[in-house]
DOVO-816516 format. One record per residue (C-alpha): x, y, z; residue in one letter; residue number from 1. Coordinates in steps of 0.2 Angstrom, whole numbers. Last residue first. Layout:
<pts>
@px: X, py: Y, pz: Z, res: A, n: NUM
...
</pts>
This chain:
<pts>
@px: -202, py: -63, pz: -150, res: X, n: 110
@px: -187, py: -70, pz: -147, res: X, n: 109
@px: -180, py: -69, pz: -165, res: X, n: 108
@px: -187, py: -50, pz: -166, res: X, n: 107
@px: -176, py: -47, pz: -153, res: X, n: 106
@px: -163, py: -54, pz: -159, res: X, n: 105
@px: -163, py: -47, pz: -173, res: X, n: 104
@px: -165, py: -29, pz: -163, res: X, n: 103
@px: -149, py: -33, pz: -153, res: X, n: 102
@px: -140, py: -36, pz: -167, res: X, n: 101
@px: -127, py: -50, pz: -171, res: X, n: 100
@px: -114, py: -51, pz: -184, res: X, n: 99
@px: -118, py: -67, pz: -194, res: X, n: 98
@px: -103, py: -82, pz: -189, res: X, n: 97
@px: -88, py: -83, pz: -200, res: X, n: 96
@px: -88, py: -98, pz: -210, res: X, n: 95
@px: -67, py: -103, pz: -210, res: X, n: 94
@px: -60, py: -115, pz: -222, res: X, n: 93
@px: -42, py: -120, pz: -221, res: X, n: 92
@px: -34, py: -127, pz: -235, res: X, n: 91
@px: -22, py: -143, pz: -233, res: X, n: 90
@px: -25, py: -152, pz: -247, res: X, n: 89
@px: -34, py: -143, pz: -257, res: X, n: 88
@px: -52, py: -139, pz: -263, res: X, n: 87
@px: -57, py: -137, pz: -281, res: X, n: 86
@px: -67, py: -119, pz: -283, res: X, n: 85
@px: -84, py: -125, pz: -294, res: X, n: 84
@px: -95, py: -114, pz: -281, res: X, n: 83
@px: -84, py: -98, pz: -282, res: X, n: 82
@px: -82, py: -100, pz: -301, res: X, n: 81
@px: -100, py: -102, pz: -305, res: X, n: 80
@px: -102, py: -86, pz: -293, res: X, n: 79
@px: -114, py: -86, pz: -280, res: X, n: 78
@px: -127, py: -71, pz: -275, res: X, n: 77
@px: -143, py: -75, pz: -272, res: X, n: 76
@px: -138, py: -92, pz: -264, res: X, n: 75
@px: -123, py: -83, pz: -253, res: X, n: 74
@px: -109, py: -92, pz: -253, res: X, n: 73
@px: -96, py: -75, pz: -255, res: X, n: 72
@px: -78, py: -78, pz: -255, res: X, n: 71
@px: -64, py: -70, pz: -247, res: X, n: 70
@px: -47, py: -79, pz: -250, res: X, n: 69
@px: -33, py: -80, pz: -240, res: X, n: 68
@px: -15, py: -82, pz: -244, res: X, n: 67
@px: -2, py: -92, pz: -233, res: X, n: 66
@px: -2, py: -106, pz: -244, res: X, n: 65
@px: -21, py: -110, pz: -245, res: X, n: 64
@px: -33, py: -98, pz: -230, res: X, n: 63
@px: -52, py: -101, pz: -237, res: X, n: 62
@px: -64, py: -89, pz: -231, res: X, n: 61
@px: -82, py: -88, pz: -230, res: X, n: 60
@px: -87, py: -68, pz: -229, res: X, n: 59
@px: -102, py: -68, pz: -238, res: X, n: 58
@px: -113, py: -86, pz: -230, res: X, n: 57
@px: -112, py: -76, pz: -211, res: X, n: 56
@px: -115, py: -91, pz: -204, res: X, n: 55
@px: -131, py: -89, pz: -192, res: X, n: 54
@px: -127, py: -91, pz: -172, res: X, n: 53
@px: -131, py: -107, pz: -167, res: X, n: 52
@px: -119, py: -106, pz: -150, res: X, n: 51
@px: -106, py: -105, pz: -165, res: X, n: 50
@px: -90, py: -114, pz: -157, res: X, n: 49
@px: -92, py: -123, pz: -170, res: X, n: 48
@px: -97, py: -141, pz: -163, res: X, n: 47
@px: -117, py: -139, pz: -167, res: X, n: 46
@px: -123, py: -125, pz: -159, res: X, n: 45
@px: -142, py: -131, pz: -161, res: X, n: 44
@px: -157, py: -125, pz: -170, res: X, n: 43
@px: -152, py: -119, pz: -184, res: X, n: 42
@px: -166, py: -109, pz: -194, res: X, n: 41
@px: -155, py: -94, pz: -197, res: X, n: 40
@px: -142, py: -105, pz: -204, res: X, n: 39
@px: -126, py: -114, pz: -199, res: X, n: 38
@px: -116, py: -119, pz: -212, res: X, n: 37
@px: -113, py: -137, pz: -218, res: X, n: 36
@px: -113, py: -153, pz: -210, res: X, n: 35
@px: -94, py: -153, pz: -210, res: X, n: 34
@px: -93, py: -165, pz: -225, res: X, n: 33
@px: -105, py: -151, pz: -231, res: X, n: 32
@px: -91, py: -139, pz: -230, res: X, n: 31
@px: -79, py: -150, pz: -240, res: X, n: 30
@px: -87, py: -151, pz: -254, res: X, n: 29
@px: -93, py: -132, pz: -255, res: X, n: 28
@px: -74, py: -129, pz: -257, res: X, n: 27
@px: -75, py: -143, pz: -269, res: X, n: 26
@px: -71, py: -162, pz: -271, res: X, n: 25
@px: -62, py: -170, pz: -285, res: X, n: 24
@px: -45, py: -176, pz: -275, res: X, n: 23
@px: -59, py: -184, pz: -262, res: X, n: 22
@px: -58, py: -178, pz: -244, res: X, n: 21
@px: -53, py: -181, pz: -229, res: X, n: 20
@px: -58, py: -167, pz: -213, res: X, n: 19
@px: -52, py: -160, pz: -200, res: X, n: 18
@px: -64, py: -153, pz: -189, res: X, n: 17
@px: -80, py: -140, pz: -187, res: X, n: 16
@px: -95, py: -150, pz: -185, res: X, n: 15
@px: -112, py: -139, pz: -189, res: X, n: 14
@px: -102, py: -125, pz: -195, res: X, n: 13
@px: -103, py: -109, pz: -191, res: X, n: 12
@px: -84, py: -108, pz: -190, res: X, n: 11
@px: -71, py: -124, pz: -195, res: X, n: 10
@px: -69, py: -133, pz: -207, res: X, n: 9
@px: -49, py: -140, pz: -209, res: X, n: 8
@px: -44, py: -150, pz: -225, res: X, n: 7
@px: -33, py: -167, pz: -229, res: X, n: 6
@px: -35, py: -173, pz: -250, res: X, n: 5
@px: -38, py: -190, pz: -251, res: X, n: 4
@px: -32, py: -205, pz: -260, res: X, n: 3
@px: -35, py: -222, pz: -260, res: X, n: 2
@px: -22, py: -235, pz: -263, res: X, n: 1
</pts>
């Protein structure tokens, strides 16, 4: 019998959903089983809702047993203890998208 731990992705996300995954896996686990988050080289909206708008990789949070938890994915910035966070059953990971500017945007078009 295998088992698997049930968790939700959802945000800037290339495939927000409800997702099963192994007992060992990690909050960064279980955002890659949603294609992972959405950068500033995205080039579609995937299924987040996101319309390609960059995830905003230092607000991620993860709702477990009514609390939530902030955490901060960004490469420069990472914690051992964020990246090695087991997931479980049941969590909810949100990837908030990037606030947007009109200047960025801007500069994006040009």
């Amino acid at each position: 019998m295998k088992v698997e731990l049930s968790v939700s992705v959802t945000g800037a996300v290339r495939n927000s959903g409800k997702y099963f995954v192994s007992p060992t896996s990690s909050v960064v686990d279980a955002i890659a089983s949603a294609g992972g988050m959405l950068s500033e080289l995205s080039t579609g909206g995937g299924s987040g809702g996101g319309g390609g708008i960059p995830a905003d990789q230092t607000r991620v949070r993860v709702v477990r047993d009514g609390r939530t938890i902030v955490l901060n994915f960004r490469p420069d910035d990472i914690a051992p203890e964020v990246l090695l966070l087991p997931a479980q059953s049941g969590d909810w990971i949100h990837v908030p998208n990037q606030a947007r500017s009109r200047v960025r945007d801007e500069l994006q078009f040009w």
